[in-house]
N, CA, C and O atoms as a DFTB+ gen file, in Angstrom:
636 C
 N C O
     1  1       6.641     -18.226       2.979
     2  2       6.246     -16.827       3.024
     3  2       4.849     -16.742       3.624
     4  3       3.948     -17.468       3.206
     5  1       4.654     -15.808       4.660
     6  2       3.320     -15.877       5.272
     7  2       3.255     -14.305       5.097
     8  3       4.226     -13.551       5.162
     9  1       1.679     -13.873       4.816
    10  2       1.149     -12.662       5.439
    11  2       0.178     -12.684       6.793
    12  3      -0.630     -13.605       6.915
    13  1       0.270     -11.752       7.701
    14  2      -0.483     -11.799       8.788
    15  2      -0.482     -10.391       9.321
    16  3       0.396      -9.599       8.981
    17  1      -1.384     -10.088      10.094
    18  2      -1.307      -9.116      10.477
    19  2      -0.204      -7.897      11.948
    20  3       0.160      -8.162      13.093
    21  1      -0.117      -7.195      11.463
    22  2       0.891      -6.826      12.174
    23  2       0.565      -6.247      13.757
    24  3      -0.260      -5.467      14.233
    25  1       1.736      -7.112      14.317
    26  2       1.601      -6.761      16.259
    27  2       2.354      -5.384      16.620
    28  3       2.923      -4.683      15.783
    29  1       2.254      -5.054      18.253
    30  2       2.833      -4.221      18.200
    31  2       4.667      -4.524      18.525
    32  3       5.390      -3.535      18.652
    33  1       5.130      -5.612      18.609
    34  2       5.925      -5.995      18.657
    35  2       6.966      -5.956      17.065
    36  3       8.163      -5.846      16.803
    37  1       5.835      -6.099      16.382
    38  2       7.097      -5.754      14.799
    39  2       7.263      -4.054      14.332
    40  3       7.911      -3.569      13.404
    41  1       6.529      -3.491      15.220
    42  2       6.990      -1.986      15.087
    43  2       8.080      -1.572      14.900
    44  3       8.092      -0.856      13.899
    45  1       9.128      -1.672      15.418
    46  2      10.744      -1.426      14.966
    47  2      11.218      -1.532      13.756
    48  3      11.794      -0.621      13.161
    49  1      10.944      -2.959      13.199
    50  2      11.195      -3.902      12.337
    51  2       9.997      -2.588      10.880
    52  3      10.313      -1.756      10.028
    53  1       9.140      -2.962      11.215
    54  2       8.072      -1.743      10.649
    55  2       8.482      -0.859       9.802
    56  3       8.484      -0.812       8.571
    57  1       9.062       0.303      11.174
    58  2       9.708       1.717      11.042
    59  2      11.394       1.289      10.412
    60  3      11.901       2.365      10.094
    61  1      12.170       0.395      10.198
    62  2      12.995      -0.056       9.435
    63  2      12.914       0.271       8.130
    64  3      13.482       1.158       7.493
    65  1      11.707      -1.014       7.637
    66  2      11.288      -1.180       5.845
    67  2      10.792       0.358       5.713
    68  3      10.830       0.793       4.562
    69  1      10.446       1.027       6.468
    70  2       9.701       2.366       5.813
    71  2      10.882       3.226       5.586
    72  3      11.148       3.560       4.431
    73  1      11.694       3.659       6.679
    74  2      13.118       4.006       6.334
    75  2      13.790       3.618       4.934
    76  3      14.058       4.512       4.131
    77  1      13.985       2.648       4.729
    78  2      14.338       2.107       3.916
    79  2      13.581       2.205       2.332
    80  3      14.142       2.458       1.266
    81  1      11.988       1.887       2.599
    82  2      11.566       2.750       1.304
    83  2      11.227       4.105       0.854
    84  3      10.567       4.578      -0.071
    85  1      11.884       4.542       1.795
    86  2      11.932       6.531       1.816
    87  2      13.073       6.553       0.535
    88  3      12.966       7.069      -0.577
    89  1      14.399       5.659       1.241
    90  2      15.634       5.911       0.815
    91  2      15.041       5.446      -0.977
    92  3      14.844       6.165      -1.956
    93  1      14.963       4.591      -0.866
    94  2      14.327       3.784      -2.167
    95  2      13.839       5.036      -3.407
    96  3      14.357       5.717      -4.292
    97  1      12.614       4.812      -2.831
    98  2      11.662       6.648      -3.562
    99  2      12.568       7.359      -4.075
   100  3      12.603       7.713      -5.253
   101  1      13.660       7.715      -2.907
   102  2      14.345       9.277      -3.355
   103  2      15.546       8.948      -4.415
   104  3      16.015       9.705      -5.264
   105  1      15.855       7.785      -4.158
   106  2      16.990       7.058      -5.016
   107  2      16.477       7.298      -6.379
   108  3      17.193       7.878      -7.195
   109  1      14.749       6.715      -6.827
   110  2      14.534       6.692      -8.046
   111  2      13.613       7.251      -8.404
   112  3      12.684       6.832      -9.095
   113  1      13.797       8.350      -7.923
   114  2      12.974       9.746      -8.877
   115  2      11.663       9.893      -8.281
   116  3      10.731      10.348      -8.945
   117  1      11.495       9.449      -6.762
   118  2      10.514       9.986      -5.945
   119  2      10.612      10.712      -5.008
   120  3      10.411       9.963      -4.052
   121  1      10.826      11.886      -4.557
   122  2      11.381      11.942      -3.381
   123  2      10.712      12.805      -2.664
   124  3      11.125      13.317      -1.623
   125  1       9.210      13.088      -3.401
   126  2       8.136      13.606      -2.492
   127  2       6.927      12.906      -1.886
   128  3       6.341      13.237      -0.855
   129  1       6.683      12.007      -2.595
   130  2       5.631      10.976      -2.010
   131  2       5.598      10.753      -0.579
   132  3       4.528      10.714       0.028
   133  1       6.821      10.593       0.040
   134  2       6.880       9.977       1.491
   135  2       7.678      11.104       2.081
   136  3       7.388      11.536       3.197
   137  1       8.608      11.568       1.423
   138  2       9.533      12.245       1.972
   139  2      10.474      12.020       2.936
   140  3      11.275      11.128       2.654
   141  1      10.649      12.691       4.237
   142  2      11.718      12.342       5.026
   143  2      11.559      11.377       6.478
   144  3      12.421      10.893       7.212
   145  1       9.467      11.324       6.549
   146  2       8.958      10.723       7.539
   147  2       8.014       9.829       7.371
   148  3       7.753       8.878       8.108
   149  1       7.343      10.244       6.079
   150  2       6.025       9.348       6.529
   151  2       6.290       7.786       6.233
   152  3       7.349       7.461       5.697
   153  1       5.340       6.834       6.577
   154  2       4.423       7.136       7.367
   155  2       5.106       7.835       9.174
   156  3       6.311       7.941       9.405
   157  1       4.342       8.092       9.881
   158  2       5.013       8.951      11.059
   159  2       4.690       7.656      11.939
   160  3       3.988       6.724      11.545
   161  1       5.353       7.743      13.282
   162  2       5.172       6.735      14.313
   163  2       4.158       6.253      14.824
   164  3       3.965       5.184      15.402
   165  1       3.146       7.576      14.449
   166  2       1.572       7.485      15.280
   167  2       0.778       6.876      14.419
   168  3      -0.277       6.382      14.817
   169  1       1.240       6.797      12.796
   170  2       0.187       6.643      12.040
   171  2       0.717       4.730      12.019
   172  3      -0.203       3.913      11.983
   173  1       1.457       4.467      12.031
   174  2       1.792       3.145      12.030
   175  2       1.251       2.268      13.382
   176  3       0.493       1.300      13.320
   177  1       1.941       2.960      14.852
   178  2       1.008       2.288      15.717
   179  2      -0.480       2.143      15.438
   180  3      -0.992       1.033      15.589
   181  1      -1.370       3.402      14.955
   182  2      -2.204       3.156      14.671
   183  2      -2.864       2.104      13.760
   184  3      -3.963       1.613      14.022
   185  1      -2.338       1.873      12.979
   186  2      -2.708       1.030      11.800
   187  2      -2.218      -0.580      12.212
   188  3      -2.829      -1.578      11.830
   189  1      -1.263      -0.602      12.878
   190  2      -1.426      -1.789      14.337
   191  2      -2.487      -1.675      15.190
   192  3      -3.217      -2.664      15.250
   193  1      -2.746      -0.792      15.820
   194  2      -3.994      -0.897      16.680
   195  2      -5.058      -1.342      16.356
   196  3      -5.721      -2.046      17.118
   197  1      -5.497      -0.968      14.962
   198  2      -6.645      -0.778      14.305
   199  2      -7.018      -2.326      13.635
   200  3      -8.141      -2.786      13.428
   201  1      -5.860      -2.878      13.406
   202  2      -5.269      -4.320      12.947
   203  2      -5.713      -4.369      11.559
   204  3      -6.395      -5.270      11.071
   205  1      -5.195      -3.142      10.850
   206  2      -5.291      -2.880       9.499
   207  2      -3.722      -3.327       9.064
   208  3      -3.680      -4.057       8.074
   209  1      -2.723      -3.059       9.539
   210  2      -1.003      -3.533       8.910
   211  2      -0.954      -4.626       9.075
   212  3      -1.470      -5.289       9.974
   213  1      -0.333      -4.939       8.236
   214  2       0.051      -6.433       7.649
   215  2       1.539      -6.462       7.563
   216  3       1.852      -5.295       7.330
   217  1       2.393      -7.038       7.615
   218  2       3.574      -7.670       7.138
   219  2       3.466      -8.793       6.312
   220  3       2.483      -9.465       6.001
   221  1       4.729      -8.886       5.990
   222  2       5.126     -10.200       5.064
   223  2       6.498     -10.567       5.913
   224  3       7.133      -9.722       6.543
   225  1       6.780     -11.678       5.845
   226  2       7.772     -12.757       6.300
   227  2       8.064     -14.004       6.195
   228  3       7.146     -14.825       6.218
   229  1       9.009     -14.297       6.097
   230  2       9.630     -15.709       6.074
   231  2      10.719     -16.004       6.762
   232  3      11.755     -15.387       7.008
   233  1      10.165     -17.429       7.130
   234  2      10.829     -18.030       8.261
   235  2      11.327     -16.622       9.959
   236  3      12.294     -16.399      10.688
   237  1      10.187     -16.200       9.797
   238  2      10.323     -15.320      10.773
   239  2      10.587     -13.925      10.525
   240  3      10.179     -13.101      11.343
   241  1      11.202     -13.566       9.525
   242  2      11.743     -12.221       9.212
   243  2      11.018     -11.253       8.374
   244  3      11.031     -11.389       7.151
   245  1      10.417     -10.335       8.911
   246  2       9.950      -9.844       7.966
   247  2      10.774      -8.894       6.986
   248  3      11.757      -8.216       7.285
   249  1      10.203      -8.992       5.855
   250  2      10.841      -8.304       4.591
   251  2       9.835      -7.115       4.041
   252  3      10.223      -6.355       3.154
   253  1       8.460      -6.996       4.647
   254  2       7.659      -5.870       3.888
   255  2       6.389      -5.715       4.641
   256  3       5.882      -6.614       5.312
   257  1       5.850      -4.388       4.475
   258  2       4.655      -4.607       5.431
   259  2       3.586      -3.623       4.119
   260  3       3.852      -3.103       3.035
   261  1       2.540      -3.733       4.816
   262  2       1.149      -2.641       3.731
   263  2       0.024      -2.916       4.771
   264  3      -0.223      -3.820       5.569
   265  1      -0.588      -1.654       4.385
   266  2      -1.936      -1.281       5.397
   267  2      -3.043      -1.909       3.814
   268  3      -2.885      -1.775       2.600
   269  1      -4.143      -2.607       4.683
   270  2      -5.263      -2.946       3.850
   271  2      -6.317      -2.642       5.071
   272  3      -6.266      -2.935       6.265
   273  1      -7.535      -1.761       4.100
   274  2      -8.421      -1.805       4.528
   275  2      -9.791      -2.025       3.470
   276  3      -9.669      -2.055       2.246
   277  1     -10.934      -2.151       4.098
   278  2     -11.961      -2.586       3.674
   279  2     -13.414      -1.870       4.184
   280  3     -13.902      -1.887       5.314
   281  1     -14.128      -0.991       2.469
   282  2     -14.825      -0.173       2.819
   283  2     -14.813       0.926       1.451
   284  3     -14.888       0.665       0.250
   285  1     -14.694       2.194       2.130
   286  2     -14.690       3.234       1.281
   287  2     -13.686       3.709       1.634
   288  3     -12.911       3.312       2.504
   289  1     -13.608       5.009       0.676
   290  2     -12.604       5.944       0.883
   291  2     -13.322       7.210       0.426
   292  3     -14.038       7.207      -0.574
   293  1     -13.094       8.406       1.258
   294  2     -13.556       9.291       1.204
   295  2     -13.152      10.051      -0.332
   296  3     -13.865      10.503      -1.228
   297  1     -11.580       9.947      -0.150
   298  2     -10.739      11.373      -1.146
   299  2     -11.108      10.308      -2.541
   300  3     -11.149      10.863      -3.639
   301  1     -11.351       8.915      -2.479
   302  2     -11.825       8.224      -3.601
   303  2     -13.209       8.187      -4.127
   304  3     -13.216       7.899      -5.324
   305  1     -14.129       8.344      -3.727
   306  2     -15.420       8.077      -3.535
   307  2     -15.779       9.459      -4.264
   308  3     -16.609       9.354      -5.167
   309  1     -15.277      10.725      -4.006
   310  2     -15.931      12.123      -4.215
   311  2     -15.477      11.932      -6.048
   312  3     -16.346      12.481      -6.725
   313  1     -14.696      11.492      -6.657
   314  2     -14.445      11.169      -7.863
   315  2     -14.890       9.707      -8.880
   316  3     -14.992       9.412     -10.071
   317  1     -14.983       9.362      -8.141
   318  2     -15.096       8.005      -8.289
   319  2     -16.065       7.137      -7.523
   320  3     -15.417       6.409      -6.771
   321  1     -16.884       7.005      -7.458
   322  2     -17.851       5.989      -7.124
   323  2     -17.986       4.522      -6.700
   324  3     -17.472       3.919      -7.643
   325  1     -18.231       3.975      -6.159
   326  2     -18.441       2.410      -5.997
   327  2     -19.774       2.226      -5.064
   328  3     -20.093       2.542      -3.918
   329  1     -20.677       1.218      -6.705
   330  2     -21.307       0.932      -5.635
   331  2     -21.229      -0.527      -4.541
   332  3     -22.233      -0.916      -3.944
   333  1     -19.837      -1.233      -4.414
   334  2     -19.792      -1.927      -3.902
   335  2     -18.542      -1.339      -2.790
   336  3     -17.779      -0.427      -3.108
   337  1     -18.509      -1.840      -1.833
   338  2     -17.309      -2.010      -0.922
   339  2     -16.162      -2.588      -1.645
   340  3     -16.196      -3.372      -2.593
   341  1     -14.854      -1.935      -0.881
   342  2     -13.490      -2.104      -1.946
   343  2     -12.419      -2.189      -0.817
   344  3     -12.440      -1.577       0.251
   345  1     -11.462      -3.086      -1.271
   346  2     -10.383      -3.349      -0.749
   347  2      -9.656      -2.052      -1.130
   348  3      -9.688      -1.541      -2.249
   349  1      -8.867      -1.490       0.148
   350  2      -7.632      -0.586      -0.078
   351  2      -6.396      -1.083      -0.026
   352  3      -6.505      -1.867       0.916
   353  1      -5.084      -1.174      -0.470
   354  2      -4.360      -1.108      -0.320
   355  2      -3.252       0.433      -0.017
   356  3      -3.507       1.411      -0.721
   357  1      -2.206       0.540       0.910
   358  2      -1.711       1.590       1.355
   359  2      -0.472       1.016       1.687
   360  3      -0.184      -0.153       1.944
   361  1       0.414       2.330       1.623
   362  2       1.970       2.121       2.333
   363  2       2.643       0.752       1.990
   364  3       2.835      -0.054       2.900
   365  1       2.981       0.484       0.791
   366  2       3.004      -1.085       0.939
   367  2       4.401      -0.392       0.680
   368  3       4.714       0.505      -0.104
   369  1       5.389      -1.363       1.927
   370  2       7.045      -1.544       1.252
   371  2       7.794      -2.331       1.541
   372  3       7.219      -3.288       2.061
   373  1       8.804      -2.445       1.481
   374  2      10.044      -3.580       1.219
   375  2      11.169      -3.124       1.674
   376  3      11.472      -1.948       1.469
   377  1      11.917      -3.895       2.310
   378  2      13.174      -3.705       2.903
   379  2      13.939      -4.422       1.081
   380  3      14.992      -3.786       1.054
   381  1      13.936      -4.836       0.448
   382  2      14.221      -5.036      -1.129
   383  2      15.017      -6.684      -1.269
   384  3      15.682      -7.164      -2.187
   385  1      14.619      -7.227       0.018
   386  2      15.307      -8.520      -0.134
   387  2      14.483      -9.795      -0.808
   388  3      15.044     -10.868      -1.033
   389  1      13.187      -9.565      -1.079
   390  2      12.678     -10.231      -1.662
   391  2      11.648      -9.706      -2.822
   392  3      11.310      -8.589      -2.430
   393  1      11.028      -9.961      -3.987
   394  2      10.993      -9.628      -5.424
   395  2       9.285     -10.201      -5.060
   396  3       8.783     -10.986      -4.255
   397  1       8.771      -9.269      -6.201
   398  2       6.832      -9.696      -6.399
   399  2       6.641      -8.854      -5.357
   400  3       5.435      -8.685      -5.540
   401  1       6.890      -8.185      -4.396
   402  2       5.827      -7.585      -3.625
   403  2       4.452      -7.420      -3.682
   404  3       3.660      -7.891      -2.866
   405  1       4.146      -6.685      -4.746
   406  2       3.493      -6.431      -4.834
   407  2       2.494      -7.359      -5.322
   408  3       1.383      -7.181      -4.823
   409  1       2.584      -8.278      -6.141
   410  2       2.043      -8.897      -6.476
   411  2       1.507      -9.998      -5.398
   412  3       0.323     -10.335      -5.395
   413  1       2.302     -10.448      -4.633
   414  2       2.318     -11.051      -3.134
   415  2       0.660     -10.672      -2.122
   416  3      -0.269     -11.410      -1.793
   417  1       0.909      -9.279      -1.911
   418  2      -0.366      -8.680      -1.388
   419  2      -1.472      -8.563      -2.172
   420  3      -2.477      -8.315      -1.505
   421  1      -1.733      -8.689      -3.844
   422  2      -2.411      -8.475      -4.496
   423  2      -3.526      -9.987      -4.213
   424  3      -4.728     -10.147      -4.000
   425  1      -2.501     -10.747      -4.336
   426  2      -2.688     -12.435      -4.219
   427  2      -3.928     -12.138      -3.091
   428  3      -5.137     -11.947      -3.228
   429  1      -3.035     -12.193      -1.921
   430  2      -3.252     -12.158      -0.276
   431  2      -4.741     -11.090      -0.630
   432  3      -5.729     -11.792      -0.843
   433  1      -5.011      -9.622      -0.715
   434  2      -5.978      -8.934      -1.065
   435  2      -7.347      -9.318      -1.677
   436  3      -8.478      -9.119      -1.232
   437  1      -6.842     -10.067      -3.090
   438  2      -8.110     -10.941      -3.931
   439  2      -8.566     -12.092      -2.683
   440  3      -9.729     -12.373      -2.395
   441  1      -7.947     -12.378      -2.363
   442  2      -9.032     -13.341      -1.187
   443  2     -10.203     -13.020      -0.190
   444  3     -11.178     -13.644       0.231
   445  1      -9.655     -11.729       0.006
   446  2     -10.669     -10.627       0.915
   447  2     -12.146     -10.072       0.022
   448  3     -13.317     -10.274       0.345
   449  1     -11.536      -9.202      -1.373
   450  2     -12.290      -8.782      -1.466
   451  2     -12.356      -8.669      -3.510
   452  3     -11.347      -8.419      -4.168
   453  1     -13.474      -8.869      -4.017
   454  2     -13.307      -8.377      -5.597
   455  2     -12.783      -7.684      -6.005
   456  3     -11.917      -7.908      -6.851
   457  1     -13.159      -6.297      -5.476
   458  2     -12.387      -5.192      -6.153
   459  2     -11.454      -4.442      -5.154
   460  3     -11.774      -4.190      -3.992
   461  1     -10.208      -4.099      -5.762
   462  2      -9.038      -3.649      -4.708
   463  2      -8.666      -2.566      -5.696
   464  3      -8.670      -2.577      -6.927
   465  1      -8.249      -1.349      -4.562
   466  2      -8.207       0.067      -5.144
   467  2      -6.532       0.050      -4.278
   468  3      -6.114      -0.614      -3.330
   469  1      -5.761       1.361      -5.341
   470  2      -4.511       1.149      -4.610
   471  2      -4.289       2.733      -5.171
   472  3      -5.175       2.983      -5.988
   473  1      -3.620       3.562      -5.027
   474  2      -3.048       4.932      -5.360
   475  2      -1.938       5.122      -5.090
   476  3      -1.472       4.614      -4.070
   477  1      -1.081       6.007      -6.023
   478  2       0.354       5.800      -6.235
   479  2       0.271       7.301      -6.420
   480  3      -0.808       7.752      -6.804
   481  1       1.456       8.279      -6.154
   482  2       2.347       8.955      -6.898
   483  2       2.586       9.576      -8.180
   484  3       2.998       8.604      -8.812
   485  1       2.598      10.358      -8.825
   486  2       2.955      10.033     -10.216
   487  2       4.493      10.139     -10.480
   488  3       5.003      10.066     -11.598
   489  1       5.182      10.325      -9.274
   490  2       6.538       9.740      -9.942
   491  2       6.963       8.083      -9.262
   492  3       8.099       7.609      -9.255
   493  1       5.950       7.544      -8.828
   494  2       6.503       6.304      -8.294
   495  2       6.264       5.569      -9.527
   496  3       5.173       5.001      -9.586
   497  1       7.150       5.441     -10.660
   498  2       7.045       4.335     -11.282
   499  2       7.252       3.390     -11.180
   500  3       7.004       2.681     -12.155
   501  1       7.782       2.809     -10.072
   502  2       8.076       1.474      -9.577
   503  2       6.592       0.984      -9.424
   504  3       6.202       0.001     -10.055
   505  1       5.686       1.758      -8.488
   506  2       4.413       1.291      -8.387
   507  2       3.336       1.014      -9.299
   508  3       2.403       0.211      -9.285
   509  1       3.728       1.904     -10.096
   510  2       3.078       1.911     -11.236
   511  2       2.701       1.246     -12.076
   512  3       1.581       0.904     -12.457
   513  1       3.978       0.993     -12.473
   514  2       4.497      -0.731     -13.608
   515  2       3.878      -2.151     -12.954
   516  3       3.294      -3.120     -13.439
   517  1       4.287      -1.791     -11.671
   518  2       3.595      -3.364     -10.888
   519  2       1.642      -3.618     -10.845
   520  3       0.888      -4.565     -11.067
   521  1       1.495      -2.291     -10.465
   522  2       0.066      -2.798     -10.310
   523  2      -0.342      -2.816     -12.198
   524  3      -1.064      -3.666     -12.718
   525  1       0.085      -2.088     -12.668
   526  2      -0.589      -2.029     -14.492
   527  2      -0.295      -3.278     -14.571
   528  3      -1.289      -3.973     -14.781
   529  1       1.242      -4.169     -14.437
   530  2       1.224      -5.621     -14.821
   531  2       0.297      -6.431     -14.343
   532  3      -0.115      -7.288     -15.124
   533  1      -0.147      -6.400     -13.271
   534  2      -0.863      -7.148     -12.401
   535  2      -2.203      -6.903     -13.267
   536  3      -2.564      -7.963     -13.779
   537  1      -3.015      -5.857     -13.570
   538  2      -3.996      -6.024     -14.746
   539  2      -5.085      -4.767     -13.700
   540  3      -6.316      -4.774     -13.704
   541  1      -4.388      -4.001     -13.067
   542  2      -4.981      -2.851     -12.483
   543  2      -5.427      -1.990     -13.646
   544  3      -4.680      -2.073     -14.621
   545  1      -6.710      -0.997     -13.804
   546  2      -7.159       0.138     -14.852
   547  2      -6.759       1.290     -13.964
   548  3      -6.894       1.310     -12.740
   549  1      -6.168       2.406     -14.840
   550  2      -6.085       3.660     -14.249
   551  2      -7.094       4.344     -14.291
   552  3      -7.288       4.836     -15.403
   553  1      -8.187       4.702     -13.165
   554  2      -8.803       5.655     -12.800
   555  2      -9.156       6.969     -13.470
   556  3      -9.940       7.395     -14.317
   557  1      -7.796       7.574     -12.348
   558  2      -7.959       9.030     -12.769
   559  2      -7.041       9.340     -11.926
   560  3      -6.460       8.413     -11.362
   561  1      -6.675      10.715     -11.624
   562  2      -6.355      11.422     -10.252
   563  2      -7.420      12.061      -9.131
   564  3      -8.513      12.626      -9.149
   565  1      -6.462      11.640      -8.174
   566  2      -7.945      11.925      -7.017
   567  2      -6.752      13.236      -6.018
   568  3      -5.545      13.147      -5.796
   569  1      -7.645      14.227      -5.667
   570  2      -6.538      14.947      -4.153
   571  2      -7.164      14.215      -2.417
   572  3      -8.211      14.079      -1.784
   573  1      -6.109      14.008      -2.338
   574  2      -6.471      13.655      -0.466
   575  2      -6.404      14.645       0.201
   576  3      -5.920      15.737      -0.098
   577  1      -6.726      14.422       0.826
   578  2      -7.049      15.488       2.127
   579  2      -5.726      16.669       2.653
   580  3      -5.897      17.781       3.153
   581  1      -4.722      16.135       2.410
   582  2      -3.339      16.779       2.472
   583  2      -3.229      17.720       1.063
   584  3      -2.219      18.412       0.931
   585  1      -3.987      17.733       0.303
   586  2      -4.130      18.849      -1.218
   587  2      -3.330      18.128      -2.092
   588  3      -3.183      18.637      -3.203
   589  1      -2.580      16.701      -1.797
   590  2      -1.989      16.439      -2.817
   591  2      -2.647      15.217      -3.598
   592  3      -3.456      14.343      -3.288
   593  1      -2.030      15.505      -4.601
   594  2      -2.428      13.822      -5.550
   595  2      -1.977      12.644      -5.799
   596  3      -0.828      12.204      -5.757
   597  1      -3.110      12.089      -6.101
   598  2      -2.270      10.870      -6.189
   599  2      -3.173      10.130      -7.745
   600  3      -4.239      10.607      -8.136
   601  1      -2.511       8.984      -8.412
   602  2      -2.881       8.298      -9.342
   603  2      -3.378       6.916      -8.376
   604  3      -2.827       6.207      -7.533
   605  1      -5.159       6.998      -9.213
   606  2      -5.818       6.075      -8.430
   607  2      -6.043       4.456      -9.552
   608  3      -6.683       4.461     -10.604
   609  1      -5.474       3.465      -9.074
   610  2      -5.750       1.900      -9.620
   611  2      -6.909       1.400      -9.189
   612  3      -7.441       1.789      -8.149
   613  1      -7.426       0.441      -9.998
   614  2      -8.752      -0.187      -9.659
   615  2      -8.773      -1.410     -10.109
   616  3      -8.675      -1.492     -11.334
   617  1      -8.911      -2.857      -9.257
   618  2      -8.762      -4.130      -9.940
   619  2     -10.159      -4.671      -9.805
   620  3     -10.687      -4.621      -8.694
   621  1     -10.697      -5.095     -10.649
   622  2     -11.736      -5.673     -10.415
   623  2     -11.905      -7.521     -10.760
   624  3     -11.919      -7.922     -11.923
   625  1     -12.000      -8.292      -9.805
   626  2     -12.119      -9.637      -9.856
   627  2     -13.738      -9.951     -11.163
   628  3     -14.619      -9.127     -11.406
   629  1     -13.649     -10.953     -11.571
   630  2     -14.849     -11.407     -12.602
   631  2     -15.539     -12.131     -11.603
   632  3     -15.147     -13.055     -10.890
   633  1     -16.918     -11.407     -11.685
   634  2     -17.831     -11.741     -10.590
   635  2     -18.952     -12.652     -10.859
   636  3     -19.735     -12.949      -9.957
């Protein structure tokens, strides 16, 4: 299993797993978080361009991708504070053929940076359960820029 960052060549493959975790969401009691598009085509090339997306794969195939970035966050920051720089995690999903996701990128993430911030949904309990196991604190709720909310995680490494 390797993580690396994503080319513009796994774009297809990309826009697949996201398809696929739309269907997911709506299957189990999410079905506004992402809805019928996001992420959109532009925002994914972008996040290739930017060489913020990541995939996951083995033996060639990828099975999941997530945007990480490193820094601040605006819609986080106006609630919440840091005075250090913070790993983001975003969009993380799975075509569902392989198990830990999340925990996978968490791994991959702690290498980058101490503290990693992630925001969920409040009906994605799938996300939910994973990062709380993993030993994430709940925040608070924060609104993004789109007026909606989201439930904000915060991991902090022992420094």
């Amino acid at each position: 299993m390797n993580i690396r960052k994503a080319i513009p060549s796994d774009y297809n493959r990309i826009m697949e797993i996201y398809a696929i975790a739309r269907e997911y969401m709506k299957n189990s009691g999410n079905p506004n978080q992402w809805k019928d598009s996001y992420p959109e085509k532009n925002i994914v090339n972008k996040d290739i361009e930017e060489k913020i997306g990541y995939v996951l794969e083995d033996n060639g195939h990828i099975f999941a991708c997530f945007v990480f970035i490193k820094g601040y966050e605006k819609s986080q920051e106006l609630k919440f504070p840091s005075d250090k720089e913070y790993g983001i995690i975003h969009r993380v999903a799975s075509d569902g053929s392989k198990r830990n996701i999340v925990s996978r990128i968490v791994d991959f993430a702690k290498k980058e940076m101490s503290i990693l911030r992630i925001e969920t949904h409040e009906d994605n309990k799938t996300m939910q359960k994973a990062v709380e196991k993993l030993g994430f604190k709940r925040l608070g709720i924060i609104q993004l820029d789109d007026k909606s909310f989201r439930i904000l995680y915060e991991l902090k490494e022992d420094v």
